[in-house]
Biopython code that builds the backbone (N, CA, C, O; Angstrom):
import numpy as np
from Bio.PDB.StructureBuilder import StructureBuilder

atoms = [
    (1, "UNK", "N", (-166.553, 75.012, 62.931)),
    (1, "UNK", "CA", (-165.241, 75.199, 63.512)),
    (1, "UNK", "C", (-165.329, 76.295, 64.586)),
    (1, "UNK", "O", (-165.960, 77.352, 64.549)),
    (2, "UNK", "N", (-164.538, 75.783, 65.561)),
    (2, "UNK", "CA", (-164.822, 76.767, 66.892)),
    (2, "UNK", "C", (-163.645, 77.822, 66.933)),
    (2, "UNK", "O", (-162.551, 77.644, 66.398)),
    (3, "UNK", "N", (-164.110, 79.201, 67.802)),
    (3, "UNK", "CA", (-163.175, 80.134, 67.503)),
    (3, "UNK", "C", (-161.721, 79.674, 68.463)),
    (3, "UNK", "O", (-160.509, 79.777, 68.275)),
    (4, "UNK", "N", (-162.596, 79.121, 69.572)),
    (4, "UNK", "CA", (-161.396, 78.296, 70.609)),
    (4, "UNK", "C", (-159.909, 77.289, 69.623)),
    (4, "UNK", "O", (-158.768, 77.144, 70.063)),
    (5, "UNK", "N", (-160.379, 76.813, 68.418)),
    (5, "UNK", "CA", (-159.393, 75.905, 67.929)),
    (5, "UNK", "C", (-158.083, 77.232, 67.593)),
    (5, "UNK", "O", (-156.937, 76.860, 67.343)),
    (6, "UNK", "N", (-158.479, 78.952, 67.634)),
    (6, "UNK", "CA", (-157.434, 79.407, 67.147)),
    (6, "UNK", "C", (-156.594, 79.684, 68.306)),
    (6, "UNK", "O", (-155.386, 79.782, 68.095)),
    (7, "UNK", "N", (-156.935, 79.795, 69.236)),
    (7, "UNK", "CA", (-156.973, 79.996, 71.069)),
    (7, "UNK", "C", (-155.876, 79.904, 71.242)),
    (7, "UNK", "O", (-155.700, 80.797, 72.071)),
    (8, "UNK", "N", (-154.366, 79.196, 70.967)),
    (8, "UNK", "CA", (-153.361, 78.730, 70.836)),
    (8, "UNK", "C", (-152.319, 79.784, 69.912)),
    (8, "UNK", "O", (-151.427, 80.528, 70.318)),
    (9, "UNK", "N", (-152.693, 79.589, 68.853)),
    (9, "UNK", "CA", (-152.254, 80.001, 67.937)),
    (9, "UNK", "C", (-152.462, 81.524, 67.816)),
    (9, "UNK", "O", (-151.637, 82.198, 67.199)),
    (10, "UNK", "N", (-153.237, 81.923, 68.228)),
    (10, "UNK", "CA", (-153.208, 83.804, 68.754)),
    (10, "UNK", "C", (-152.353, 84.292, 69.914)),
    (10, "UNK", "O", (-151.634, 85.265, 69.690)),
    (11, "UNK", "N", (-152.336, 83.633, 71.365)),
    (11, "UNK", "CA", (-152.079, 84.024, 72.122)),
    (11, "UNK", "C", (-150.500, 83.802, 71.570)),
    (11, "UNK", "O", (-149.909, 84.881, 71.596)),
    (12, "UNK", "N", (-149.886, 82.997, 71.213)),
    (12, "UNK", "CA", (-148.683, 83.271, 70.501)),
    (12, "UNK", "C", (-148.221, 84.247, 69.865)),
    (12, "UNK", "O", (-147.094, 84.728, 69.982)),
    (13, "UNK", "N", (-149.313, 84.678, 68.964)),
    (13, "UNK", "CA", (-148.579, 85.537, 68.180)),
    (13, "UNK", "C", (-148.744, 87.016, 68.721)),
    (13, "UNK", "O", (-148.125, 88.020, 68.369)),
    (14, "UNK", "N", (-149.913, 86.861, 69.833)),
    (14, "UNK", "CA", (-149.180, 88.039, 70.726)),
    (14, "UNK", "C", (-148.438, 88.014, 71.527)),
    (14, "UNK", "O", (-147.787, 89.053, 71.639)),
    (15, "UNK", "N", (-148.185, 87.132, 72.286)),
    (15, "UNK", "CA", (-147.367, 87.052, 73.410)),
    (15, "UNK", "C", (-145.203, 86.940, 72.856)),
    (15, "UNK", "O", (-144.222, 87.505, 73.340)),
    (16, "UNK", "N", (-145.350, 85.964, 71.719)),
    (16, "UNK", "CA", (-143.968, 85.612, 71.107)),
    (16, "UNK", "C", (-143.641, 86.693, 69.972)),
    (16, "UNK", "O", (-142.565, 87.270, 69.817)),
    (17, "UNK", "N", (-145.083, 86.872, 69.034)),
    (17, "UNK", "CA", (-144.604, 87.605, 68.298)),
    (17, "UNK", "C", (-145.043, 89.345, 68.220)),
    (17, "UNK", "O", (-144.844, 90.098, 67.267)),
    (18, "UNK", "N", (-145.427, 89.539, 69.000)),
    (18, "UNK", "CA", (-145.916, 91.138, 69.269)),
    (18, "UNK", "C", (-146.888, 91.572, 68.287)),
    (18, "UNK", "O", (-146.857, 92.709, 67.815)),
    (19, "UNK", "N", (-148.022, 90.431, 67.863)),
    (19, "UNK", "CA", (-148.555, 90.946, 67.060)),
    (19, "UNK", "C", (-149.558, 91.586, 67.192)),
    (19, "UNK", "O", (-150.413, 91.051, 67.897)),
    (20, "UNK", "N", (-149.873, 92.878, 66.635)),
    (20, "UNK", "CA", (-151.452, 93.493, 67.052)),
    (20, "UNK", "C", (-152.896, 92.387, 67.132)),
    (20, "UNK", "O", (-153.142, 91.285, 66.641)),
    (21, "UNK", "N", (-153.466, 93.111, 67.805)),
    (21, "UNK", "CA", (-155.003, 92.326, 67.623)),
    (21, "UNK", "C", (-155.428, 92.365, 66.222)),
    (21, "UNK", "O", (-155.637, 91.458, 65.416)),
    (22, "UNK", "N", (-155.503, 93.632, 66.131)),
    (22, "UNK", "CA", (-156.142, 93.595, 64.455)),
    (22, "UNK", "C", (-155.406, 92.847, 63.573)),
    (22, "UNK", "O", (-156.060, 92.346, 62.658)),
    (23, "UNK", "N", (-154.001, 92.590, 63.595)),
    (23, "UNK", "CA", (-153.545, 91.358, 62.288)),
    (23, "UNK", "C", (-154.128, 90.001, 62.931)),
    (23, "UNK", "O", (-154.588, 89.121, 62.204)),
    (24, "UNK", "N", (-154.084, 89.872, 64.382)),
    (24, "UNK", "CA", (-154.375, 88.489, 64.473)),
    (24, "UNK", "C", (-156.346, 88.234, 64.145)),
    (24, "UNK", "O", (-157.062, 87.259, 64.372)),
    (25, "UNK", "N", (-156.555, 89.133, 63.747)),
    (25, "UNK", "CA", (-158.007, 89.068, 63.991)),
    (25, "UNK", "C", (-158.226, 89.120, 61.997)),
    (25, "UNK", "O", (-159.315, 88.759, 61.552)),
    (26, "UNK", "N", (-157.325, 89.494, 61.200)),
    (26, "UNK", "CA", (-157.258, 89.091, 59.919)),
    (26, "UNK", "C", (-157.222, 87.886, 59.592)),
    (26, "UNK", "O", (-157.828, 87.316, 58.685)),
    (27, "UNK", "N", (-156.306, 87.379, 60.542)),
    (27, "UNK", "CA", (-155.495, 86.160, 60.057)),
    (27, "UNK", "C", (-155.952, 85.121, 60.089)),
    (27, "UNK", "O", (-155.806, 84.295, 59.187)),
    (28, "UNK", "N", (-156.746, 84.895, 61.362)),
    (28, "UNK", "CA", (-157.495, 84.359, 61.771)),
    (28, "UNK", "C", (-159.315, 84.392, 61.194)),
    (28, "UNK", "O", (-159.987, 83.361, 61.231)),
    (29, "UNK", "N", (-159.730, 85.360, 60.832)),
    (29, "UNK", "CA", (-160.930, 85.669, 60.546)),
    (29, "UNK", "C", (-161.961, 85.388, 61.838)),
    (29, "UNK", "O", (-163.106, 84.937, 61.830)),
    (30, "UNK", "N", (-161.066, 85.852, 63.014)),
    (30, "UNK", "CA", (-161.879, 86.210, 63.954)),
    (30, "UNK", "C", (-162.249, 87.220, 64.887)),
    (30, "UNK", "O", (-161.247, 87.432, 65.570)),
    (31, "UNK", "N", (-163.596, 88.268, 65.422)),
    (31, "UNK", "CA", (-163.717, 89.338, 65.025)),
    (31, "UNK", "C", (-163.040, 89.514, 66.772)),
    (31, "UNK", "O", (-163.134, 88.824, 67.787)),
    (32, "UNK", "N", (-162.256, 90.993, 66.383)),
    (32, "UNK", "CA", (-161.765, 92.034, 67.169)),
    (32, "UNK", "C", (-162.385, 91.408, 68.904)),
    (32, "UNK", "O", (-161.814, 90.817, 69.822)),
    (33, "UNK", "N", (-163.700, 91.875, 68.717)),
    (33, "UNK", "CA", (-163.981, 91.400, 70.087)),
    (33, "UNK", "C", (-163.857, 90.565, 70.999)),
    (33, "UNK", "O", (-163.744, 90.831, 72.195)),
    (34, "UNK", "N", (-163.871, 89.276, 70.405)),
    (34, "UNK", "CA", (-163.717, 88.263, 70.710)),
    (34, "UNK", "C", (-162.113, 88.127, 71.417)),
    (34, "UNK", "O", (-161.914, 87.667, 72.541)),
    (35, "UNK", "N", (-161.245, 88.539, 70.664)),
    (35, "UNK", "CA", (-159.477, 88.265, 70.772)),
    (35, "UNK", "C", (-159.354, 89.169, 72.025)),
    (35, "UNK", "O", (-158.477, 88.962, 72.864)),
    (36, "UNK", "N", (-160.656, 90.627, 72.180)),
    (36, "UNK", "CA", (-159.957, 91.262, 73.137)),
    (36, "UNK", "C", (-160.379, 90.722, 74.591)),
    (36, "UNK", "O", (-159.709, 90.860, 75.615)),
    (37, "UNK", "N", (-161.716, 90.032, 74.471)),
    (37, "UNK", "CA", (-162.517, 88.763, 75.626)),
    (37, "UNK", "C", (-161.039, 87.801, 75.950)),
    (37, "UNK", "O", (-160.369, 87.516, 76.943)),
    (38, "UNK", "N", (-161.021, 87.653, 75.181)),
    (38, "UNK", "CA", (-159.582, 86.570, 75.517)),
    (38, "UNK", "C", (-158.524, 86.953, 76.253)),
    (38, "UNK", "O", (-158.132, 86.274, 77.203)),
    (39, "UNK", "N", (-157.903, 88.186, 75.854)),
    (39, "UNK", "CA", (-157.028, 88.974, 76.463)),
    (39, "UNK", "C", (-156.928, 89.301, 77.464)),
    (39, "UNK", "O", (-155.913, 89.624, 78.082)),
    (40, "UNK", "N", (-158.465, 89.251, 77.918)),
    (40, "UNK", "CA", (-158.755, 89.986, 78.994)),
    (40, "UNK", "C", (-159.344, 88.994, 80.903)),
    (40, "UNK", "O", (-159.328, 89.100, 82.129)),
    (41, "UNK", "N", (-159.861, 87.929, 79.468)),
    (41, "UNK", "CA", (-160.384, 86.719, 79.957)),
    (41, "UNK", "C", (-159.278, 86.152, 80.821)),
    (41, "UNK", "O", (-159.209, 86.071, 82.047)),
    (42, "UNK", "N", (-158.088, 85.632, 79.494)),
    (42, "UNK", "CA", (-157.025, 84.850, 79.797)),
    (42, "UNK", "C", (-155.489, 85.599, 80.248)),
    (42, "UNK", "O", (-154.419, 85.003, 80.118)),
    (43, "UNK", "N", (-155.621, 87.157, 80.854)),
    (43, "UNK", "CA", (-154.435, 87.735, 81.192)),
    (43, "UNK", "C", (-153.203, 88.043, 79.987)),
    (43, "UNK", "O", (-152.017, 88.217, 80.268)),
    (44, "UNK", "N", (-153.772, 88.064, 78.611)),
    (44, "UNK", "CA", (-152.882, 87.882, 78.135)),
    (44, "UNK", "C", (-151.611, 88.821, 78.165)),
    (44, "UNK", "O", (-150.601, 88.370, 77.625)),
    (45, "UNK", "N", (-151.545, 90.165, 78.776)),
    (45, "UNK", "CA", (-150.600, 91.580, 78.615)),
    (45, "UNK", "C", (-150.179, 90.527, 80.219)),
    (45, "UNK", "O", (-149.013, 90.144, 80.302)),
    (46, "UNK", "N", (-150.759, 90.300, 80.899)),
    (46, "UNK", "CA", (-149.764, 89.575, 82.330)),
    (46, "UNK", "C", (-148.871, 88.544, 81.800)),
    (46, "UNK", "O", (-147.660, 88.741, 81.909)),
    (47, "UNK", "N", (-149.308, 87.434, 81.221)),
    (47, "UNK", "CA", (-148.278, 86.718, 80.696)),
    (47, "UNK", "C", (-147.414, 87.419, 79.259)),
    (47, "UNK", "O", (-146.408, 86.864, 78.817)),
    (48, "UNK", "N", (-147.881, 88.476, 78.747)),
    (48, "UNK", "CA", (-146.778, 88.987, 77.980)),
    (48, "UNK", "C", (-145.278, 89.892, 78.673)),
    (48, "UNK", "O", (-144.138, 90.051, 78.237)),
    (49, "UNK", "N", (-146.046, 90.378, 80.049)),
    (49, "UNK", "CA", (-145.341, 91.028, 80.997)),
    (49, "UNK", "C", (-144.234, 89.772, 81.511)),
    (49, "UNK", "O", (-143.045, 90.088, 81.487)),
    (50, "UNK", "N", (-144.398, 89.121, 81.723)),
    (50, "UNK", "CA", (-144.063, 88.052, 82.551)),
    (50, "UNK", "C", (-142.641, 87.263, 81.507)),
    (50, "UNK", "O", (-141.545, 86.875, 81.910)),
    (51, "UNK", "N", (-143.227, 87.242, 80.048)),
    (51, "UNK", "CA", (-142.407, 86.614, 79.080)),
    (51, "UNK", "C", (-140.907, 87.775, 79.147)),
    (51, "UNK", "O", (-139.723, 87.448, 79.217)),
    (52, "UNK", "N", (-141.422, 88.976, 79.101)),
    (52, "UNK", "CA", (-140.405, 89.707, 78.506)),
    (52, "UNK", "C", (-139.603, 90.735, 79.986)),
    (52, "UNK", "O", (-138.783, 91.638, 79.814)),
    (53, "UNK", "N", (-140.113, 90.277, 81.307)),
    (53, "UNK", "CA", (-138.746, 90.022, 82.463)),
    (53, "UNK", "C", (-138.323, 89.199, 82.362)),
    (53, "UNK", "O", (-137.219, 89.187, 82.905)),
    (54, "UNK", "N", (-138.747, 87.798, 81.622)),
    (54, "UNK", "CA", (-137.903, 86.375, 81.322)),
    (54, "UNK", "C", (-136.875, 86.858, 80.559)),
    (54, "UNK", "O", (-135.699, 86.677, 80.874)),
    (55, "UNK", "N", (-137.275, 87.560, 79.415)),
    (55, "UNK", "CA", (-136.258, 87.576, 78.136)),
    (55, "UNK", "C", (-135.312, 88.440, 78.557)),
    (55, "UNK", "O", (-134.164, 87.997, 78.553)),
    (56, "UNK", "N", (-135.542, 90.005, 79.069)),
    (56, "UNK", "CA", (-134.509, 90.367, 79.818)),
    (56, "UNK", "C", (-133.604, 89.866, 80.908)),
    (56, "UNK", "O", (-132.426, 89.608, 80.661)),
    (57, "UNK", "N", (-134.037, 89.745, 81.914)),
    (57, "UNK", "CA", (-132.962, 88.022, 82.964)),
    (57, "UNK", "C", (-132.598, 87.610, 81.834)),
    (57, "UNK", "O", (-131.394, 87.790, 82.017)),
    (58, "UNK", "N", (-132.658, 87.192, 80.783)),
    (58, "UNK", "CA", (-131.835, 85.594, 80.720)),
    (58, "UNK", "C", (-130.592, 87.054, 79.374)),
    (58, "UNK", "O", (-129.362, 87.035, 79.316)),
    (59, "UNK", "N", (-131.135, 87.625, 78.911)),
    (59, "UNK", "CA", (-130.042, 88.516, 78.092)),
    (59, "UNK", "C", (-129.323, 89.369, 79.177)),
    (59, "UNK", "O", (-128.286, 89.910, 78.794)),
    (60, "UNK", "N", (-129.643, 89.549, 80.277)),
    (60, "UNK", "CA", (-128.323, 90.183, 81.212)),
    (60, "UNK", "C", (-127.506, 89.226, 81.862)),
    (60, "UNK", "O", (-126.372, 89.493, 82.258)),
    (61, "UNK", "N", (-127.943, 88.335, 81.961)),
    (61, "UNK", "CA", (-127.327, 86.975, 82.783)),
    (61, "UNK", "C", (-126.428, 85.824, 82.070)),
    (61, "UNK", "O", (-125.686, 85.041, 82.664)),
    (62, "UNK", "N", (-126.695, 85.901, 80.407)),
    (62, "UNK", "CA", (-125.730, 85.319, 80.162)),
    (62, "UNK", "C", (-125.363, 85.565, 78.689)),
    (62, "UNK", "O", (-124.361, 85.037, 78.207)),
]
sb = StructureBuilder()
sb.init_structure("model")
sb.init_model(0)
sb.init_chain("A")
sb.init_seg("    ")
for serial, (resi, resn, name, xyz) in enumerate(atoms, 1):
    if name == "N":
        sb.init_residue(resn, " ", resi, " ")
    sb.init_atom(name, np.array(xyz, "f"), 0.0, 1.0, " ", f" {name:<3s}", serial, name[0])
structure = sb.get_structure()
């Protein structure tokens, strides 16, 4: 089983649910390094940036 099948399912739970690396790296049983390659790989703090000027706009706007 590849670490990519969790690839989905992490970047969620940082991006939607604010979750630390280290729980997602429990949860998952995949190691620290790897999640922070990803992060870093795949922009993940840019698209978390990006989610939460969304969430603000849309809670001042309506």
């Amino acid at each position: 089983m590849t670490k990519m099948k969790f690839y989905k399912q992490a970047i969620t739970m940082y991006i939607e649910r604010n979750t630390p690396i280290d729980i997602i790296s429990q949860a998952f049983n995949i190691p620290r390094r790897t999640l922070f390659y990803w992060k870093k790989k795949y922009e993940w703090d840019k698209k978390y940036f990006e989610k939460s000027i969304i969430r603000r706009f849309l809670i001042r706007n309506y």
